[in-house]
RORO-83969 format. One line per field, with one value per residue: residue number from 1; residue in three letters; x, y, z of N, C-alpha, C in turn. Coordinates in steps of 0.02 Angstrom, whole numbers. Example, Ala and Ser with C-alpha at 12.3 -4.5 7.8 and 13.67 -1.06 7.14 Angstrom:
% RORO-83969
n	1|2
res	ALA|SER
n.c1	660|642
n.c2	-284|-112
n.c3	390|354
ca.c1	615|684
ca.c2	-225|-53
ca.c3	390|357
c.c1	660|645
c.c2	-165|2
c.c3	390|394
***
This chain:
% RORO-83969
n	1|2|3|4|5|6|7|8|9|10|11|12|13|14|15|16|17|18|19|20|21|22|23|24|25|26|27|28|29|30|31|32|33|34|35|36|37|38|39|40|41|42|43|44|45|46|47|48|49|50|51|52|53|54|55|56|57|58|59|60
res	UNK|UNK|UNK|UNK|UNK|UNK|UNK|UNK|UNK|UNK|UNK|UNK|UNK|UNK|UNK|UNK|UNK|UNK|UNK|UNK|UNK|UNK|UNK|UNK|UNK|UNK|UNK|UNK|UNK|UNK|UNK|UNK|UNK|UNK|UNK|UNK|UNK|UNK|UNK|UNK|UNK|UNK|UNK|UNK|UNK|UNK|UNK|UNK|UNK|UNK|UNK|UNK|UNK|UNK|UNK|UNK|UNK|UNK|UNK|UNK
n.c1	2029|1905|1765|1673|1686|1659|1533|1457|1496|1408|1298|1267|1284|1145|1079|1079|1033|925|848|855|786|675|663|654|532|431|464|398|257|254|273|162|42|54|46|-106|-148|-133|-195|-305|-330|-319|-429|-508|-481|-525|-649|-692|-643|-732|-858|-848|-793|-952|-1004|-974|-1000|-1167|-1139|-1115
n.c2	-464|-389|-396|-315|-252|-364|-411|-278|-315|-439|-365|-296|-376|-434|-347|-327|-447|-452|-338|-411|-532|-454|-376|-511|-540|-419|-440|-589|-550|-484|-546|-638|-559|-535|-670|-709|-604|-636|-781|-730|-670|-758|-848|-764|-755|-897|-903|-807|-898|-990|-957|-875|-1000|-1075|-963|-995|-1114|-1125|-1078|-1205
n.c3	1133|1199|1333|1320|1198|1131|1152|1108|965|960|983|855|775|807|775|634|602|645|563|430|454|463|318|276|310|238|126|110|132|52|-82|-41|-70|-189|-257|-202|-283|-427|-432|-410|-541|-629|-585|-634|-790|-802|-792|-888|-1000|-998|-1021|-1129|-1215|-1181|-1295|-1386|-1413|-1453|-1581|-1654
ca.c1	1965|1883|1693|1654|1678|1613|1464|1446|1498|1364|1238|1268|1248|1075|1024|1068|993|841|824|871|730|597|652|619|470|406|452|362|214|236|234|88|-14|70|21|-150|-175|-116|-246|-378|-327|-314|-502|-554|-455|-534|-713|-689|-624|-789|-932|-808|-827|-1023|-1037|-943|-1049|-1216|-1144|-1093
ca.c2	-430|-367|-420|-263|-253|-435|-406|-236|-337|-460|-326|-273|-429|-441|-298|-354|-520|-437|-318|-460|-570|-388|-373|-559|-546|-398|-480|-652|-538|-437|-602|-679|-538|-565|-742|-692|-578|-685|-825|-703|-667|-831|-853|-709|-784|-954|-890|-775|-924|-1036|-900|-885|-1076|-1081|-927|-1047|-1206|-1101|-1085|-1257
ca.c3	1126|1266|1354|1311|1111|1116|1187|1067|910|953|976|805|743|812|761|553|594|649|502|384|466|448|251|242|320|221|49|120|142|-52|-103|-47|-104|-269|-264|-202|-367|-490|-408|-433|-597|-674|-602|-688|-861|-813|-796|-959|-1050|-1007|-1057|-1208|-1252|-1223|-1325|-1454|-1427|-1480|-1651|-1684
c.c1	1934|1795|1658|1631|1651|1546|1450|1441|1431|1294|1231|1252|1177|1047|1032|1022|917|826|844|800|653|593|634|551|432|399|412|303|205|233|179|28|-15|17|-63|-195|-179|-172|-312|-404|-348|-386|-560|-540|-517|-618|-732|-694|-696|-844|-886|-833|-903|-1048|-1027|-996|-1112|-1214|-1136|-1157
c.c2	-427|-398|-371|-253|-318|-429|-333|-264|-392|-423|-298|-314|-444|-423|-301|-409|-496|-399|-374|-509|-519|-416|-452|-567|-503|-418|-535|-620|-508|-492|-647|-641|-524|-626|-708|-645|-623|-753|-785|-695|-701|-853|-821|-739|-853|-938|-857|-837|-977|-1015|-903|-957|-1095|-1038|-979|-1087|-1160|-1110|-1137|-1305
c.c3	1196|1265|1313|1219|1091|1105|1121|1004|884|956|908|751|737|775|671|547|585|583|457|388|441|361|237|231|277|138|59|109|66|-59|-116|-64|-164|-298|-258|-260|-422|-476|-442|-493|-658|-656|-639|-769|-852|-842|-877|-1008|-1051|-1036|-1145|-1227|-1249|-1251|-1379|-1474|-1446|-1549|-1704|-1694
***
């Protein structure tokens, strides 16, 4: 093998590594504004579910 195709084969490598590292990075980032919904969500459920229970306690 030659310097030449070395040196090319490792540039090719890079250049997967690097897109491999982007798509991680851009799923790391869908993720956390996943996470970040589902947080919001579950405070909206939580808050719902407490007005829900002192509508309850009134009638008891």
């Amino acid at each position: 093998m030659s310097v030449a195709t070395a040196v090319e084969q490792q540039s090719v490598t890079t250049q997967d590594i690097a897109r491999s590292a982007e798509t991680l990075r851009d799923t790391v980032i869908s993720d956390k504004d996943k996470v970040e919904a589902l947080a919001q969500e579950a405070n909206a459920v939580s808050k719902a579910s407490t007005s829900m229970a002192q509508s309850i306690a009134h009638f008891k």
